[in-house]
Residue frames as qw, qx, qy, qz and C-alpha x, y, z in Angstrom:
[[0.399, -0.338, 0.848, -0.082, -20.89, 9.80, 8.64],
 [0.637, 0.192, -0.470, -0.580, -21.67, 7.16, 6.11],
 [0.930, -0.125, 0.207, -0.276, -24.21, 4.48, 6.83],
 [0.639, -0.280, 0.692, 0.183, -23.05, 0.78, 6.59],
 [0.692, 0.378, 0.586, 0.185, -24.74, 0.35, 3.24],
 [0.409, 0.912, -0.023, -0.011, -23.25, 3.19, 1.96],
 [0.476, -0.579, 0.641, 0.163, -19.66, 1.95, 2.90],
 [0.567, -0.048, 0.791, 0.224, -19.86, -1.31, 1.21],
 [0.634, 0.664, 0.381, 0.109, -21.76, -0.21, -1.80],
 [0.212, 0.927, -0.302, -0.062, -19.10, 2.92, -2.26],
 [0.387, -0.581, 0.689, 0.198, -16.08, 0.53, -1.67],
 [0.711, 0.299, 0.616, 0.163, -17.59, -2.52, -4.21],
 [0.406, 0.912, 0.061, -0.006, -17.81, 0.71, -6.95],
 [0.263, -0.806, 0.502, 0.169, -13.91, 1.42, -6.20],
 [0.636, -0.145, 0.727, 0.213, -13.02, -2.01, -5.96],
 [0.749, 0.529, 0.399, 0.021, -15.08, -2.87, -9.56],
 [0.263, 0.912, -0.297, -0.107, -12.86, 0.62, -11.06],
 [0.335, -0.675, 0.639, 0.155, -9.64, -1.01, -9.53],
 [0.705, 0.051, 0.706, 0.045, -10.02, -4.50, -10.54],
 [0.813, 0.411, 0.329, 0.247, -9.59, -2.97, -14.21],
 [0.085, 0.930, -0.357, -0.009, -7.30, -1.08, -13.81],
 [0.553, -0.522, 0.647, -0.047, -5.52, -3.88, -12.59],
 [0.748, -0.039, 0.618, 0.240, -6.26, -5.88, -15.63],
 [0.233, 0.970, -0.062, 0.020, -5.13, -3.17, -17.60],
 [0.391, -0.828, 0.402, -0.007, -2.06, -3.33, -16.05],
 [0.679, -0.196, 0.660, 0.253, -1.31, -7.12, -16.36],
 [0.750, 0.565, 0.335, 0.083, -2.68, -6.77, -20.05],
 [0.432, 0.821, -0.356, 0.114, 0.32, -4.19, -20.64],
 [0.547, -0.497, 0.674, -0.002, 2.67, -6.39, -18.25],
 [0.779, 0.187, 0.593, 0.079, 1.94, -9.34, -20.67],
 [0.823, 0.535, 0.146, 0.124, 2.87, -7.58, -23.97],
 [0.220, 0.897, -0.382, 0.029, 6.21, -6.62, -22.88],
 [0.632, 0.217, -0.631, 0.394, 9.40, -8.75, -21.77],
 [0.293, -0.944, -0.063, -0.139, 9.76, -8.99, -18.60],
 [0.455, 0.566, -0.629, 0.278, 13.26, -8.41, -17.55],
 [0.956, -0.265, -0.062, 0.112, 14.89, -11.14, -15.32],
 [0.199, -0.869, 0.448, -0.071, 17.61, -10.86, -13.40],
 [0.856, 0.055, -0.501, 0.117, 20.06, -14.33, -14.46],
 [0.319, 0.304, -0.761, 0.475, 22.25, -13.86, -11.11],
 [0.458, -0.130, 0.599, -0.643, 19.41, -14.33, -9.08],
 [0.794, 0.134, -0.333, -0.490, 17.54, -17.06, -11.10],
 [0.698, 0.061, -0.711, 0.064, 19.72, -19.91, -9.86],
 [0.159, 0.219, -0.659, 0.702, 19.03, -18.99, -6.64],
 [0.547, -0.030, 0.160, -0.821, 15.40, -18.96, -7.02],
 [0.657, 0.212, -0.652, -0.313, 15.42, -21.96, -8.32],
 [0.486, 0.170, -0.807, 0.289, 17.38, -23.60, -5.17],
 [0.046, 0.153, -0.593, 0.789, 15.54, -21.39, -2.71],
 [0.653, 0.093, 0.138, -0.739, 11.86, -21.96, -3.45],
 [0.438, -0.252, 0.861, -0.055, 12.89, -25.62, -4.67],
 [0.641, 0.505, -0.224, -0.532, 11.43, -24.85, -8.44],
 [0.733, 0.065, 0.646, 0.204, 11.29, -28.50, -10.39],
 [0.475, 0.514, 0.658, 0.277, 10.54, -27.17, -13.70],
 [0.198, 0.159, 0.285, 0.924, 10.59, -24.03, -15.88],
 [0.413, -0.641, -0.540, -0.356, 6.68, -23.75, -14.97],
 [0.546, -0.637, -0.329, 0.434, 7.01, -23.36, -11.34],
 [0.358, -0.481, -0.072, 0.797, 9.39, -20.56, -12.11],
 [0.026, -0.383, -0.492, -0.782, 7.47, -18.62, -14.30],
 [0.297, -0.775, -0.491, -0.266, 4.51, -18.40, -12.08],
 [0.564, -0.479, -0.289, 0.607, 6.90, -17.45, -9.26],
 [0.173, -0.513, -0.402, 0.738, 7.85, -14.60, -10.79],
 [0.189, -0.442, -0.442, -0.757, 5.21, -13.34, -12.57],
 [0.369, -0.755, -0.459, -0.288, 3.28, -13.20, -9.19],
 [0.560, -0.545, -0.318, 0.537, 6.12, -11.48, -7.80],
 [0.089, 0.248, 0.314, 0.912, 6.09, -8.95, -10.41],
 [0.353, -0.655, -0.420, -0.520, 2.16, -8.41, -9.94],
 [0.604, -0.387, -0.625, 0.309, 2.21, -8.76, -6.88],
 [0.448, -0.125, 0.098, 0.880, 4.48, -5.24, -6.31],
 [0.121, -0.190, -0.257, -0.940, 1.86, -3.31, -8.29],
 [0.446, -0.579, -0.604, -0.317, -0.98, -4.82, -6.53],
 [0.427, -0.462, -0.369, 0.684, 0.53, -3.50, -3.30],
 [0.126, -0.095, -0.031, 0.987, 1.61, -0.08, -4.43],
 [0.234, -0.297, -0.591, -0.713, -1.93, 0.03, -6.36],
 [0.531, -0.626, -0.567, 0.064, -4.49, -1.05, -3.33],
 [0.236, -0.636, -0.286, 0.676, -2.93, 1.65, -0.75],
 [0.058, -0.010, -0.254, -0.965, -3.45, 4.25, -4.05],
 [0.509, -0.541, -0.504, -0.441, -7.60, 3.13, -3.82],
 [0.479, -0.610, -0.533, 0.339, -7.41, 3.47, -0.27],
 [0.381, -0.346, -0.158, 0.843, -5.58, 6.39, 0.11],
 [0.026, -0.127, 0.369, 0.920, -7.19, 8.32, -3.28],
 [0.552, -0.240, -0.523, -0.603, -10.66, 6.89, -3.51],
 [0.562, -0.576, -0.594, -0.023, -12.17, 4.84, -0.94],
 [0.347, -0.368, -0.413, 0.757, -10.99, 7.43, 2.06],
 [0.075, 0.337, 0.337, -0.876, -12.28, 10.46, 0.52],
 [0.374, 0.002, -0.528, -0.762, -14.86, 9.27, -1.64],
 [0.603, -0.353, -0.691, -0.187, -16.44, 7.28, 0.75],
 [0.544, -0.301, -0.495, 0.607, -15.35, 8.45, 3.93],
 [0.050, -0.919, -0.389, -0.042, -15.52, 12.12, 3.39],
 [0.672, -0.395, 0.162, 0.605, -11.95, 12.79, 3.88],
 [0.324, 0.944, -0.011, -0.055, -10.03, 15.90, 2.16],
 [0.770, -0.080, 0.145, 0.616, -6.70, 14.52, 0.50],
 [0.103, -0.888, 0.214, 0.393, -4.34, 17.35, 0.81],
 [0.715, 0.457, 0.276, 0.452, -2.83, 17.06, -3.43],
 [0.419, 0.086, 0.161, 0.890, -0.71, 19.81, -4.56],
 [0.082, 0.437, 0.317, 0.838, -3.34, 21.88, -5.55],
 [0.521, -0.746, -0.409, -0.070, -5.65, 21.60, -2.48],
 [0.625, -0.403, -0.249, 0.620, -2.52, 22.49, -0.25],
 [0.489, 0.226, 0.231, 0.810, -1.53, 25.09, -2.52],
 [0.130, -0.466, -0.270, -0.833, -4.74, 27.05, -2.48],
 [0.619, -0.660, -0.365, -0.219, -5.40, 26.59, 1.19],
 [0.253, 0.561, -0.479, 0.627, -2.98, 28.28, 3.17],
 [0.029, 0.819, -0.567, -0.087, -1.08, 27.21, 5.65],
 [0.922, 0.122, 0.361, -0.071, -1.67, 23.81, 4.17],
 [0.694, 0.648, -0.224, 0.219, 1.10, 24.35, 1.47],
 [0.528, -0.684, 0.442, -0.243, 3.38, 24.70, 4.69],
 [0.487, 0.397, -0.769, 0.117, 6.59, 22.21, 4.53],
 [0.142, -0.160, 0.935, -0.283, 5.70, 20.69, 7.66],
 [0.835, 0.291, 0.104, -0.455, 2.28, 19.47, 6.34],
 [0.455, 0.511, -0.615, -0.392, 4.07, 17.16, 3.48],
 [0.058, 0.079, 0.972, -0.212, 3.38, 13.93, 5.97],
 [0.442, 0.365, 0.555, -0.602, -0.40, 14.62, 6.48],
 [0.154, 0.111, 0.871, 0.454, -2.37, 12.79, 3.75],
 [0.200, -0.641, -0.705, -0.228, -6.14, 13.40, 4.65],
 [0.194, -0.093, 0.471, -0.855, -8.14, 16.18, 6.95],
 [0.219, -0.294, -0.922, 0.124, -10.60, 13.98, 8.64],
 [0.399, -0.509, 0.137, -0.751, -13.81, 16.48, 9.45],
 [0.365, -0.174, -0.875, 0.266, -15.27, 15.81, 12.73],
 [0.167, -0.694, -0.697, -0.073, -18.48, 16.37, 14.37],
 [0.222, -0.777, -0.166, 0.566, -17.64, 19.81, 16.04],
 [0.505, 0.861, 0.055, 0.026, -16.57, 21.13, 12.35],
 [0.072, -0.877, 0.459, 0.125, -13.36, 20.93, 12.58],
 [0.886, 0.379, -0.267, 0.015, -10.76, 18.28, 11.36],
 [0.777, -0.454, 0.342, 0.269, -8.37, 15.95, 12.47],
 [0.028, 0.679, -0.679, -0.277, -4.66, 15.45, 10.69],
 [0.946, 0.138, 0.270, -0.110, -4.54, 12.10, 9.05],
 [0.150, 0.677, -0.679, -0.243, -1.02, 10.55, 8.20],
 [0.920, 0.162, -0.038, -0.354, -1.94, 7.44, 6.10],
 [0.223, -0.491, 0.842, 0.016, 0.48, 4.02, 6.47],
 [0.771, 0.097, -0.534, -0.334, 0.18, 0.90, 5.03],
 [0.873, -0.263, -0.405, 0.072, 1.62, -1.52, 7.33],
 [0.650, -0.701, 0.061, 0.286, 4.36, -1.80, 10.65],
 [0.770, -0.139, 0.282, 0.555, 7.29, -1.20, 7.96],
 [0.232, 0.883, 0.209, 0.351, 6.30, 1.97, 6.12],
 [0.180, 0.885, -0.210, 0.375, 8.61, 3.89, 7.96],
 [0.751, 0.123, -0.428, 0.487, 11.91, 3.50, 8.82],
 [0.407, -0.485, -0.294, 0.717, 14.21, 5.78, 12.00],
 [0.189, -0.113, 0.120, 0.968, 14.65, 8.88, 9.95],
 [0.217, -0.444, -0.602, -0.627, 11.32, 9.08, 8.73],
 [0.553, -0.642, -0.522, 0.092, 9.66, 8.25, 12.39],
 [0.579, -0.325, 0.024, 0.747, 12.41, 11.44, 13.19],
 [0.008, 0.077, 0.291, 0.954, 11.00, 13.88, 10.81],
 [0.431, -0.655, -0.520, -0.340, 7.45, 12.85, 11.57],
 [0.441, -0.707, -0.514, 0.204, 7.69, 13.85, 14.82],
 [0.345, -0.315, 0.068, 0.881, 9.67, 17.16, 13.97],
 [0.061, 0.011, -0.247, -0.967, 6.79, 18.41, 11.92],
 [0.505, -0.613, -0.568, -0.217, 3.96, 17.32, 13.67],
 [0.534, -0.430, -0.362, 0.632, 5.64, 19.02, 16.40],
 [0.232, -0.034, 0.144, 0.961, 5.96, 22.24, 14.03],
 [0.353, -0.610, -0.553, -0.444, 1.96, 21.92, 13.09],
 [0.464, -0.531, -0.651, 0.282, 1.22, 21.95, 16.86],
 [0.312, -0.229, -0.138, 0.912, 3.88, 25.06, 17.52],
 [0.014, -0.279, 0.032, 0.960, 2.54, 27.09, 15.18],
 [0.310, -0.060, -0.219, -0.923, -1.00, 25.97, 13.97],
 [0.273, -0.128, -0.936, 0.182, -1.97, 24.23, 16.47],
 [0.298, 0.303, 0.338, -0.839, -5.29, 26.73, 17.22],
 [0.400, 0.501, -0.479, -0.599, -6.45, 24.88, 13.99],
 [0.828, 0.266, -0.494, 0.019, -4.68, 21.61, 14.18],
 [0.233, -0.571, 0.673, -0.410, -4.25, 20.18, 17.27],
 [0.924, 0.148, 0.115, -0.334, -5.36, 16.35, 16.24],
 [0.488, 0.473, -0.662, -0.316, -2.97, 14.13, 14.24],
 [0.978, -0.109, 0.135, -0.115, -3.64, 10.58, 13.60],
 [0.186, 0.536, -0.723, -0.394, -1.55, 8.29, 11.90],
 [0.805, 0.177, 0.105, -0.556, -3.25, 5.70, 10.27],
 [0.036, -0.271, 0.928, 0.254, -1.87, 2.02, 9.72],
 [0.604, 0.220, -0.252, -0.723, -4.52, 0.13, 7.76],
 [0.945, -0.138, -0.269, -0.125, -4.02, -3.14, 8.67],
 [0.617, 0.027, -0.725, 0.304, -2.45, -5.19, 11.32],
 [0.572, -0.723, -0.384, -0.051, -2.47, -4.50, 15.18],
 [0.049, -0.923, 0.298, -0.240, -0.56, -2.06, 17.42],
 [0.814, -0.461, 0.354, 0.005, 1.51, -5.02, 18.97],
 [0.760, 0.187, 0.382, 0.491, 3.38, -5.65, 15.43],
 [0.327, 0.938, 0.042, 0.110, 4.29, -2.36, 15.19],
 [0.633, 0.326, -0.208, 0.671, 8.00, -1.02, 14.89],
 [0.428, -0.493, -0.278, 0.705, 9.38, 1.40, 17.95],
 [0.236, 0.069, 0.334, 0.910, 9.38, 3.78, 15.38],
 [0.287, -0.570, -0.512, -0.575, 5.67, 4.35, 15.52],
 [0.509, -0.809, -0.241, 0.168, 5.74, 5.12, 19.52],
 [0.473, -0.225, 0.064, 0.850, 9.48, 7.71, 18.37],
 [0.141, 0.385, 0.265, 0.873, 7.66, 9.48, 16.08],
 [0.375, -0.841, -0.316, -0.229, 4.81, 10.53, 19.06],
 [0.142, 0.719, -0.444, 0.516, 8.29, 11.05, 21.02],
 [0.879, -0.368, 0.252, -0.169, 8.68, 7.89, 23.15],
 [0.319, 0.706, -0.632, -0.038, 12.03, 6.67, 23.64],
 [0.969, -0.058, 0.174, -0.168, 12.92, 2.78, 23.72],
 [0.831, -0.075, 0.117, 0.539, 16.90, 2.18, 24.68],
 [0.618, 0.099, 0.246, 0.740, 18.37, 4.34, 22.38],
 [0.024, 0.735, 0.176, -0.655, 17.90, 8.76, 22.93],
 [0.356, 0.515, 0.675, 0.389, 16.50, 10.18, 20.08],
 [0.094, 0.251, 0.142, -0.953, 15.86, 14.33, 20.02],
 [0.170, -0.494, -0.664, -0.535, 12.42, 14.10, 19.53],
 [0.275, -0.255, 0.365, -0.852, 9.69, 15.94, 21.71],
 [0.137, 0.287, 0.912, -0.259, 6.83, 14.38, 23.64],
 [0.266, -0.098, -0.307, -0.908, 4.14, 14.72, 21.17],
 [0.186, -0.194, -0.947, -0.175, 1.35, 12.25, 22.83],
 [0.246, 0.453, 0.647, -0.562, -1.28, 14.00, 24.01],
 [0.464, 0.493, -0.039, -0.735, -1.75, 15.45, 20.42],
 [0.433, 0.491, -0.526, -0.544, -0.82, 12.59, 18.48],
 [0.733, -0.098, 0.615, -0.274, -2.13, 8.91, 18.28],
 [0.052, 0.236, -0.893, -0.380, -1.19, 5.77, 16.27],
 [0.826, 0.210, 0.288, -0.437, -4.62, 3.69, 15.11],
 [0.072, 0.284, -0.924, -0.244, -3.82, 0.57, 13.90],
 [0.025, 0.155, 0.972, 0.173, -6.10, -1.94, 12.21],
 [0.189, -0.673, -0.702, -0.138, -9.68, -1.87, 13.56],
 [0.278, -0.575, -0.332, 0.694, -8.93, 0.81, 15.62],
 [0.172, -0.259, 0.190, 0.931, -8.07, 3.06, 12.64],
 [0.034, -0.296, -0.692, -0.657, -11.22, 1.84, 10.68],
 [0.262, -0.754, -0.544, 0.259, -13.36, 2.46, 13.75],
 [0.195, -0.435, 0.014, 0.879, -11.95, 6.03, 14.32],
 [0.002, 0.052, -0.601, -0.798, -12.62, 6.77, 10.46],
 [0.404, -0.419, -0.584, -0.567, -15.98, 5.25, 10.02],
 [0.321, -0.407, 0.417, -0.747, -17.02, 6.01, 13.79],
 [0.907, -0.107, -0.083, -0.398, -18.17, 2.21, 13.79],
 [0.334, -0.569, 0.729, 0.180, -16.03, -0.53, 15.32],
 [0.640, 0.432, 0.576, -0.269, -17.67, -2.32, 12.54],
 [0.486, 0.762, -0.049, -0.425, -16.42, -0.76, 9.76],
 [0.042, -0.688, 0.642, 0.335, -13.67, -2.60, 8.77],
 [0.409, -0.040, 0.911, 0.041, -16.10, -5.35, 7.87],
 [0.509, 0.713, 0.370, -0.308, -18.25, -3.09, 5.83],
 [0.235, 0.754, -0.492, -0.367, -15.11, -1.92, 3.87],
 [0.179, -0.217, 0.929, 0.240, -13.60, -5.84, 3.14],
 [0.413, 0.373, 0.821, -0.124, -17.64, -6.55, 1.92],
 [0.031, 0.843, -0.021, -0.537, -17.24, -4.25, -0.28],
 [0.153, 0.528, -0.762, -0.344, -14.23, -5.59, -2.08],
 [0.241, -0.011, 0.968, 0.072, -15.40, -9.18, -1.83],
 [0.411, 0.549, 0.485, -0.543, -18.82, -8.29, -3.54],
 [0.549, 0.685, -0.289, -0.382, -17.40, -6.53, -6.27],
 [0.034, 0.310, -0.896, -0.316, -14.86, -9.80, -6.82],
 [0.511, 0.216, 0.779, -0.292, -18.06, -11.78, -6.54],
 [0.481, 0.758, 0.329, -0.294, -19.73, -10.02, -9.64],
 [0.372, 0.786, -0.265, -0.417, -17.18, -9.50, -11.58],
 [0.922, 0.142, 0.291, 0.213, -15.97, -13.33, -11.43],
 [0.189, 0.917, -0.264, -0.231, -12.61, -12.43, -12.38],
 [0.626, -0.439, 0.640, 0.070, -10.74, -15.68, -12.02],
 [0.816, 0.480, 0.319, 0.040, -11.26, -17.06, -15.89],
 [0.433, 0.892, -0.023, 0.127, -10.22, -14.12, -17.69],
 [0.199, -0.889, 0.394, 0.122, -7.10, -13.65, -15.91],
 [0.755, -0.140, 0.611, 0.193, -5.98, -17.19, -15.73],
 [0.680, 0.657, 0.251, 0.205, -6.33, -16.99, -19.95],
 [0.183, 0.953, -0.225, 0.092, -4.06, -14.05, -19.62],
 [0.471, -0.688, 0.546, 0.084, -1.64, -15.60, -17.09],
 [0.821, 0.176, 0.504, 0.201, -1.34, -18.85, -19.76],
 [0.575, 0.783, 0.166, 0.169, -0.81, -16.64, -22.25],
 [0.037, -0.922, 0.340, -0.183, 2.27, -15.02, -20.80],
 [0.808, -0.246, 0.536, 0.000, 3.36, -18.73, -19.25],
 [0.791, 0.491, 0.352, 0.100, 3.17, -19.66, -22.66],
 [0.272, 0.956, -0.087, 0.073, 5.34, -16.78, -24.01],
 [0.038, -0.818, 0.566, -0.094, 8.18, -17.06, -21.87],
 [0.875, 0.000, 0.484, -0.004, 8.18, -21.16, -21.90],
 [0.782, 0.580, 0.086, 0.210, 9.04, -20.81, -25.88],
 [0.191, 0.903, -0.376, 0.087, 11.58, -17.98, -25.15],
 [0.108, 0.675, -0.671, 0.288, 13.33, -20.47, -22.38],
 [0.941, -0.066, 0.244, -0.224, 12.62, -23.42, -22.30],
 [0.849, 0.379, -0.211, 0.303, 15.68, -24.88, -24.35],
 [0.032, -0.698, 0.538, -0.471, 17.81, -23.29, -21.28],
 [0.379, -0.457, 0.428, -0.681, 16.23, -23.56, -18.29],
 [0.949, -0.038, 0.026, -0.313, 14.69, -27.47, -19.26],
 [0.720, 0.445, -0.527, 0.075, 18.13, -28.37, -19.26],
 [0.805, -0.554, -0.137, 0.162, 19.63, -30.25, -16.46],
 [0.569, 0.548, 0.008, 0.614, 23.24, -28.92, -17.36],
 [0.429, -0.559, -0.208, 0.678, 24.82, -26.41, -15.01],
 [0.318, 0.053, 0.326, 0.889, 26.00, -24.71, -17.95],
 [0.012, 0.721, 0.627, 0.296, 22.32, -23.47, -18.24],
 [0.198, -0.914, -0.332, 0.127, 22.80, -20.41, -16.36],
 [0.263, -0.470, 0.283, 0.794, 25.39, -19.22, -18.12],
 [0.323, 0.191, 0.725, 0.578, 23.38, -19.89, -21.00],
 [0.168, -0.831, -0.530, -0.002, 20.56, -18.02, -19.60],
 [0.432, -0.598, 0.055, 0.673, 23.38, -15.17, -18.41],
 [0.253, -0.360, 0.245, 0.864, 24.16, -14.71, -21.95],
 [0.177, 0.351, 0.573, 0.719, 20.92, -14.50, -23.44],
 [0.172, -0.875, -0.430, 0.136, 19.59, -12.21, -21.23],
 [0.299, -0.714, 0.146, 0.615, 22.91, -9.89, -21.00],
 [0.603, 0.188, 0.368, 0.682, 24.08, -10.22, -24.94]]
């Protein structure tokens, strides 16, 4: 079980890796185009109530980043800070492969094996938030967590599922179908709840780091390493620089008051 100060110092190390990867990222975001969609531009305009060619640049350039900063943050959680700090064994291709009966099609949900004090190891199916999975998904999870149980459940008889942030009250139905709990509408699913539990938020970081505490050792972590690595200059220089880019490209459009501008904008984006 790792201490507190080994939490936060292993998560700040992550974080410091991520945080350039991330500006890696924008630095190749920034020397390409990005592409823009013109039939949705005049709609951003009307719907976020853009004055100015500025405004809508930043829009979406932080809705571009944005997108990779999601998908990116649940890859450091899920690939680094869980089993480099935690102790966790992500189940990759090759781990599955060469542990048998981990290579097993109904594994292909289970992300982590959590050890636990008696040597053995919980199931760990990792979620970002209440919307990560939809009916059919919450429908196959519980058809092969059901198959684990059947048939290697002397072994595996644990399974979390792990939502990383928010609280069990903002979850979707879908997270109480896939343990096999129907709500209105009959579903063929089995009753899977004595083996399986949902952990949401603190709960899930408490479970994980056996502290109900941890989830404040893991955000001091990240906010440390942004402390030290002061990151706010440098970007901003980048983000101007890209502001700057696409201003020259369209700015003789978009600064125009002119309906016609978005056809003009139509055909130099489509020619």
């Amino acid at each position: 079980m790792a201490s507190k100060n080994e939490i936060i110092t292993g998560v700040k190390e992550l974080t410091d890796w991520w945080i350039v990867q991330r500006k890696k990222k924008l630095e190749n975001t920034l020397s390409d185009t990005m592409s823009m969609n013109p039939f949705l531009v005049p709609f951003l305009y009307e719907y976020h109530n853009l004055k100015n060619l500025g405004e809508f640049v930043d829009l979406i350039l932080s809705s571009h980043l944005m997108i990779g900063h999601n998908t990116g943050f649940g890859k450091l959680v899920d690939e680094k800070i869980l089993p480099q700090v935690f102790g966790t064994t992500k189940l990759d291709r090759k781990f599955r492969l060469e542990n048998p009966p981990l290579e097993n099609s109904s594994f292909n949900e289970i992300d982590h094996l959590v050890p636990r004090d008696d040597g053995k190891f919980d199931l760990l199916s990792l979620k970002a938030g209440r919307w990560t999975i939809q009916l059919s998904m919450a429908i196959q999870l519980n058809r092969s967590f059901a198959d684990i149980l059947k048939f290697y459940g002397a072994t595996y008889n644990n399974i979390v599922v792990g939502v990383y942030y928010g609280d069990k009250a903002g979850l979707t139905d879908k997270y109480e179908i896939l343990r096999g709990i129907n709500r209105g509408a009959k579903h063929h699913v089995e009753d899977l709840k004595k083996n399986v539990n949902v952990l949401t938020g603190n709960d899930f970081w408490s479970w994980l780091g056996k502290d109900e505490n941890t989830q404040s050792y893991v955000l001091e972590g990240i906010t440390t390493s942004l402390q030290e690595l002061n990151i706010r200059k440098k970007n901003q220089n980048l983000l101007n620089k890209y502001k700057e880019h696409v201003l020259s490209k369209f700015k003789n459009i978009l600064d125009k008051e002119d309906p016609s501008k978005w056809q003009d904008l139509l055909r130099k984006i489509n020619s």
